[in-house]
N, C-alpha and C positions, 0 to 999 in steps of 0.2 A: 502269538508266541511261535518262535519255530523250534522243533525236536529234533534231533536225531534219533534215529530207535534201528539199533542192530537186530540180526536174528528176525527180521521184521514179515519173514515168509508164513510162517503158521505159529499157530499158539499164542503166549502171552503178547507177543511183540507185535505177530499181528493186532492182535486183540486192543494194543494199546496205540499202535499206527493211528485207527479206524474208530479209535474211541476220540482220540485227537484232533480227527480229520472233523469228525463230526459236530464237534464244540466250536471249529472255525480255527484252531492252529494249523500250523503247514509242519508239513513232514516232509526230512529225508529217509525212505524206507531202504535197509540196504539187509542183504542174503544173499546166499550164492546162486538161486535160483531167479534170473531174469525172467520167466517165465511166470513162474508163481508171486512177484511182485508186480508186475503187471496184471494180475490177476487179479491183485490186494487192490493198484492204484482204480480200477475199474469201479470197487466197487465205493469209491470213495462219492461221496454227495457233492463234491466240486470238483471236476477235472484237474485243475488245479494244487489242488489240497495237499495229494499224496506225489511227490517226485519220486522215482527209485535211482538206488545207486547201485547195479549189482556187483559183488566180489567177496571175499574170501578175507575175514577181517585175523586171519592169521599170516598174511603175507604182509607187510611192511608196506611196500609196494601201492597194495587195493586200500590199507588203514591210509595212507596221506592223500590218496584220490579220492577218501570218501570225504575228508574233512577238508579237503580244497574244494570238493564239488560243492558241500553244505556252505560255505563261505562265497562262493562267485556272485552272489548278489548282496551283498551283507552277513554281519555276523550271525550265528543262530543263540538260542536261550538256555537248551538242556541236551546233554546226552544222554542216552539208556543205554548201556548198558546191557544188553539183552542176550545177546548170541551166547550158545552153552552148550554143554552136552553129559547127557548123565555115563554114570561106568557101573558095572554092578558087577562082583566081583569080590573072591576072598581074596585077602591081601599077599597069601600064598601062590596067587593063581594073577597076579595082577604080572602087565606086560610092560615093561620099562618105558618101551618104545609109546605104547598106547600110551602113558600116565604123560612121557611128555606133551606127546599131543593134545592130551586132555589139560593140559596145563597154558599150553600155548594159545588154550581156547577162553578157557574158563579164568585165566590168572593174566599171561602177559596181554593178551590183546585187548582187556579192558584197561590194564595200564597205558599202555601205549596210547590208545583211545583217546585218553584222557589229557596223556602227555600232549598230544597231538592239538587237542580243542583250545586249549586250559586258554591261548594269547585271546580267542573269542571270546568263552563265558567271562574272563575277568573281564573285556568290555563289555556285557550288557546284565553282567551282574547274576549270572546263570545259575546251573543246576548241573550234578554230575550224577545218573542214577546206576547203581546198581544193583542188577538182578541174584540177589544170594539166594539162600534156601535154611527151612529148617538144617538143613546140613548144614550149614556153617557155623552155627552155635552148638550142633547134637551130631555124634558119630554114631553108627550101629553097624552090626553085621554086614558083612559083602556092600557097604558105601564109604569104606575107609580113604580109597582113592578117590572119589566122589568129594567127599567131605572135608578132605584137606583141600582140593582145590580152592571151595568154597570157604574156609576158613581164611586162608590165604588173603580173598578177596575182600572177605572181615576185617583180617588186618588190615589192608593196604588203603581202604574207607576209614578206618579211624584216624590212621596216619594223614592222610591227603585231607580228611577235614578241617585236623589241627592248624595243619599246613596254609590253608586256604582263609582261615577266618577272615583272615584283614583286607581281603582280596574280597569278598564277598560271594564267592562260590559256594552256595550249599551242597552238601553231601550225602544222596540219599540213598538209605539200603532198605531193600524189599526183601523180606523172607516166606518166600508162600512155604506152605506143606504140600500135602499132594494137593496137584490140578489138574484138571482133565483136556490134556492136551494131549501130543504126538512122539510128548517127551519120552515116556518111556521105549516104545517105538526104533526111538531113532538114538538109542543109547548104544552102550560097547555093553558088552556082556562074556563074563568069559566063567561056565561050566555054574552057571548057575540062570534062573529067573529074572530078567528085569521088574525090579519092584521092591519095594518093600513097604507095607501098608501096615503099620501096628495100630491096633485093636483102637476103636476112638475117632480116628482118622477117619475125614472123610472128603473125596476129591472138589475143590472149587473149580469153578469155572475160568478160564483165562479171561472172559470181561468182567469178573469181579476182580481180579488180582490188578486188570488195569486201572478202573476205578481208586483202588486206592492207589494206584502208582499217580493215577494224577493228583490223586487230594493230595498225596505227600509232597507231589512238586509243587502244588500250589502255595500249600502252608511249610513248604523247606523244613519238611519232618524229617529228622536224623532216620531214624530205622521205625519202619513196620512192620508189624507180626502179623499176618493175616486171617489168622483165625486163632478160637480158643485154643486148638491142639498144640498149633505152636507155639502159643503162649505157657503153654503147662509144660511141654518139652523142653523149653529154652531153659524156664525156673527151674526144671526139675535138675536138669544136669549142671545149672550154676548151685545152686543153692544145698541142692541135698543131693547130691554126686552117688555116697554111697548105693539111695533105694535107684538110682538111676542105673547105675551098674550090674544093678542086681535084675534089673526089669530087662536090660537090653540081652544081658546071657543068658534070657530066656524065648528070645525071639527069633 
């Protein structure tokens, strides 16, 4: 099998690169760091294994060089979906300018992505994954801009699955909670803490979040929940909204 996997420099993307490489599929690893993919492809078990494409998957431009580069030998099987960025933030304090950005990260570029792939997967009968979050199902305090991104991306997965049935394109969405990555790190933050850890929650590691990102490619699972938290999160604000409400205007 061959991947695609954005964001593929640190954290889960790595994590899922290298989980990949290891099983024996080939990857295209692409991030805006040449350097730190290079890094990634070193440590891959076959020289081979891991290609990098590095660029900037919010320019137009680097999205059709990475999906012509994945195609120069053949079509590939799955894209991820990965590249992201968190915002933390009240919604009073939120920066127009940032939300686009954040939008053009977390929303249009995995569109595009995908727009871009779709003539490959429908020949080899592929996978389209995307990386959501407990936020895309659960909004809370200072991740309002966070969480519509990711809601967004909820939508746009239900729709393109619909869309794709007969095409034979599966549709997968990954929702971790917290994971112990770089992510918060490398967030926007504006007059507040990067973070938000409600009581319960406890951080996974980004090679468990791969693992299941590969079972779900492998068995063309619609959406996974990665742990109990966000299992109980997701229920709690579909199903009984009120005590949800009530719990989060307390956090």
């Amino acid at each position: 099998m061959k991947l695609v996997v954005t964001g593929a420099s640190s954290g889960i993307g790595r994590a899922i690169a290298l989980a990949c490489a290891r099983r024996g599929d080939r990857v295209v690893a692409s991030a805006r760091s040449e350097d730190a993919l290079r890094a990634l492809a070193r440590e891959a078990p076959d020289e081979k294994a891991i290609e990098i494409c590095a660029g900037d998957v919010t320019r137009e431009s680097d999205r059709a060089r990475l999906i012509e580069f994945a195609q120069r030998d053949g079509a590939f099987d799955v894209l991820v979906n990965n590249a992201g960025r968190g915002y933390y933030a009240a919604l009073r304090d939120v920066d127009v300018a940032e939300l686009e950005a954040l939008f053009a990260l977390n929303v249009i570029a995995p569109l595009r992505l995908a727009q871009l792939a779709l003539p490959a997967l429908e020949k080899t009968r592929g996978a389209i994954v995307m990386m959501s979050s407990v936020a895309g199902v659960v909004s809370s305090p200072k991740l309002g801009a966070y969480s519509a991104s990711k809601f967004a991306l909820e939508a746009i997965a239900i729709a393109l699955r619909a869309e794709l049935a007969d095409k034979h394109v599966a549709v997968v969405v990954i929702r971790p909670g917290p994971v112990d990555t770089p992510f918060r790190a490398n967030a926007v933050t504006r007059e507040t803490e990067a973070g938000v850890r409600p009581p319960g929650s406890r951080a996974q590691s980004a090679e468990r979040i791969a693992q299941y990102t590969l079972s779900a490619i492998d068995h063309r699972t619609a959406v996974v929940e990665t742990s109990a938290f966000v299992r109980v999160a997701s229920f709690g604000a579909r199903v009984v909204p009120p005590i949800f409400r009530a719990a989060i205007r307390r956090m």
